[in-house]
N, C-alpha and C positions, 0 to 999 in steps of 0.2 A: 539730144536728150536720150539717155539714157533706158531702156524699159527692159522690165523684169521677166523672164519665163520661167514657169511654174517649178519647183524643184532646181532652180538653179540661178546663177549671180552672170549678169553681162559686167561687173564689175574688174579690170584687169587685177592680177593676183602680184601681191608686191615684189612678190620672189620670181618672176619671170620678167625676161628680156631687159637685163642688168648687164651693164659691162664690166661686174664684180666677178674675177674668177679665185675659187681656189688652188692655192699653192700647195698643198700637202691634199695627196687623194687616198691615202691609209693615215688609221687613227695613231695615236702613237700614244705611250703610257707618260703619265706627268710626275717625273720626280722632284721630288723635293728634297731639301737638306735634311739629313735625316740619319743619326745613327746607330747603322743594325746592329753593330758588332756590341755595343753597350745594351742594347734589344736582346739578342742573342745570351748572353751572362745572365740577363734577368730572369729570362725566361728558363734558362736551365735553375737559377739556383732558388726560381717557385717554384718548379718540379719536387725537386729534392725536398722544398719545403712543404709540399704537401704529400709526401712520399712518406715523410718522416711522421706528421701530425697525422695520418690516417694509421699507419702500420708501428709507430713509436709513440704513440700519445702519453703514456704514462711516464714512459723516462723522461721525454721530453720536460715535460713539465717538473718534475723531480731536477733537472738539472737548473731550469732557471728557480727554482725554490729554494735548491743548493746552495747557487751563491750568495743568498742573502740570510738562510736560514742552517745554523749548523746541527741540527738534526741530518737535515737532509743530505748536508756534505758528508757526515759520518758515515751512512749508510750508502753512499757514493764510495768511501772508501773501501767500506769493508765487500763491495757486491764486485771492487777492485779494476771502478772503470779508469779508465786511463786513455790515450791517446791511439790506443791500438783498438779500439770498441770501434764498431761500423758505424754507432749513432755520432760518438765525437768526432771521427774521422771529416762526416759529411757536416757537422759544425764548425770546425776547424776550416772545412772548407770556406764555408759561409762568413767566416770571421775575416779572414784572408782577404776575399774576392771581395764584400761589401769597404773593407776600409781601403782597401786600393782606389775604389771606386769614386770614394769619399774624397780621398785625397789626390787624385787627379782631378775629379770636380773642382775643387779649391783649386788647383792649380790654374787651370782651366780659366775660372770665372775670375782672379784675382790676376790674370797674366804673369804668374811670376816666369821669372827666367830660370831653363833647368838646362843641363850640358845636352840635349835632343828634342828638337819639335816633333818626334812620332810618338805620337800618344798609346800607340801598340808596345813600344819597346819602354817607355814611361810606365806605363801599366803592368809589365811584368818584370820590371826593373823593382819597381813599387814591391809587386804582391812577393818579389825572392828578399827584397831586405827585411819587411815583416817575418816571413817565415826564420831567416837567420836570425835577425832580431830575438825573437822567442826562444829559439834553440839554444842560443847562447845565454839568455838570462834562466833557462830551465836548468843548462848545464853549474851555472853560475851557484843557485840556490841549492843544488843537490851536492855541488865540491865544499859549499859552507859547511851543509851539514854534516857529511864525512869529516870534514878538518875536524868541527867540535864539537863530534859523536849528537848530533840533531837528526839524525834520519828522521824519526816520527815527525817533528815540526817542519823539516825541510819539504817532508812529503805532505802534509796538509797544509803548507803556503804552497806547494806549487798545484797542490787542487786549488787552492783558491784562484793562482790567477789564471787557471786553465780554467775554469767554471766562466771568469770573467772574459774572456776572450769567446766562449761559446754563445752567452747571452748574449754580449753587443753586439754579434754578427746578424743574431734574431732581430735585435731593437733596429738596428741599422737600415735594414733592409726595407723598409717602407718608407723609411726617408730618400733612399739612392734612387727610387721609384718616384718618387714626386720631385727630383733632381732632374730626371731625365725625360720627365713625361707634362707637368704641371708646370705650363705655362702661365697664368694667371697671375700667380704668386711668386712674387719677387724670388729669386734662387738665395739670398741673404739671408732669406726666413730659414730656409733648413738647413742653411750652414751652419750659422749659430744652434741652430734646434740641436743637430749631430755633435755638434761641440758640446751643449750643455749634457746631450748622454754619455760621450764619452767622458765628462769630467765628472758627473755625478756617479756613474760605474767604478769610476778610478778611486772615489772617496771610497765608497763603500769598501773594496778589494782592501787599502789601505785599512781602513777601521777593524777588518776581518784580520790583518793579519797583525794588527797591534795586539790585537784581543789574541788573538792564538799566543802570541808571543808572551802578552801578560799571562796568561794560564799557566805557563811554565813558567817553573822557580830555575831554571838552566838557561836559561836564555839573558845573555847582560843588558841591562835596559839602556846602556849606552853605546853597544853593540849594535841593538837596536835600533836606536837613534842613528846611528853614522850609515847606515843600512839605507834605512828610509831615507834620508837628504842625498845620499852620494847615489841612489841606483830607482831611488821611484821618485820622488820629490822634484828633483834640479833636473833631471833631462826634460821632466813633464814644464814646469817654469822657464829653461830656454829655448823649448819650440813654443811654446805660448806668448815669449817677448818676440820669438822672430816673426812670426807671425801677425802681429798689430804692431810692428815696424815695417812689415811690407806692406799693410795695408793702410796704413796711417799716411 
């Protein structure tokens, strides 16, 4: 029988005289699957993004007003911001680095098959064809308008789709964020979500520049038309059928 003294237990303590010993005598850190380097992009391009909203608040805002409001594009033009400005610069950035993002997710989460499984060399394979991509459709719209004397027009369609390429890198970016971080919620949700901004960005860009186009009595509206189907329309519709053919 057991009996008690004052201030203390004759009770044996569970954790003594056990033939359980440990195998590891330093603690050691527990990693998990987990990637920094997509951590790393985010976190620099919230930097930049609170860099800009603290110290550029005003343009900022002026530029996403821009592409929906042509007041505000006008006065984009004439204050003659362009691609060379420090605010668009770190936009351009942002447009860049989020649809790379976007689009290796998608890659990612649908398994497609690309000619390299390193998602570092995918990712900036990605971010150089976009930046070409642009380069050559800017070069494109500035040689039309030199062929048939449209400078003015040529240069307020390519504010347009530079305006557009600076907002969706904005709207983007808190999706790429719940891509990478929000668990919970099926990854399908914000792929489509991303999809439906890029396509509803991409209307409006087109309606901007139909309307620029009608404004002008110089501009052929069948020109027009061969414009839009062969260079904004039909590339956007055959990555859209490839796309729910690979997922279909």
């Amino acid at each position: 029988m057991l009996t008690a003294v004052k201030g203390t237990s004759s009770t044996p303590s569970l954790f003594q005289h056990h033939l359980l010993r440990g195998s590891i005598s330093q603690q050691k850190i527990h990693y998990t699957d987990y990637d920094y380097s997509i951590t790393g992009i985010l976190l620099i391009l919230y930097v930049m993004f609170v860099w800009l909203f603290v110290s550029n608040y005003k343009k900022l805002s002026q530029i996403i007003k821009g592409f929906y409001v042509n007041r505000y594009a006008n006065q984009l033009t004439r204050e003659e911001f362009s691609i060379g400005n420090r605010v668009s610069v770190f936009l351009s950035v942002f447009f860049v680095f989020t649809l790379t993002l976007f689009i290796c997710r998608i890659i990612s989460y649908y398994g497609f098959h690309t000619f390299t499984n390193n998602e570092a060399v995918l990712g900036i394979i990605t971010a150089v064809s976009i930046t070409v991509i642009y380069i050559i459709k800017f070069f494109i719209i500035k040689l039309f308008g030199y062929i048939f004397e449209l400078q003015k027009e040529a240069a307020d369609y390519m504010m347009t789709v530079f305006l557009f390429g600076n907002t969706l890198g904005l709207f983007m970016l808190p999706l790429i964020v719940c891509l990478a971080f929000v668990k919970q919620v099926p990854p399908v949700f914000f792929i489509y979500a991303g999809i439906g901004i890029i396509i509803t960005l991409f209307c409006i860009r087109i309606i901007r520049g139909v309307i620029l186009a009608l404004n002008s009595s110089r501009i052929s509206k069948f020109y027009l038309f061969l414009y839009l189907c062969a260079l904004e329309i039909l590339p956007l519709i055959v990555m859209m059928k490839l796309f729910m053919l690979k997922i279909g």
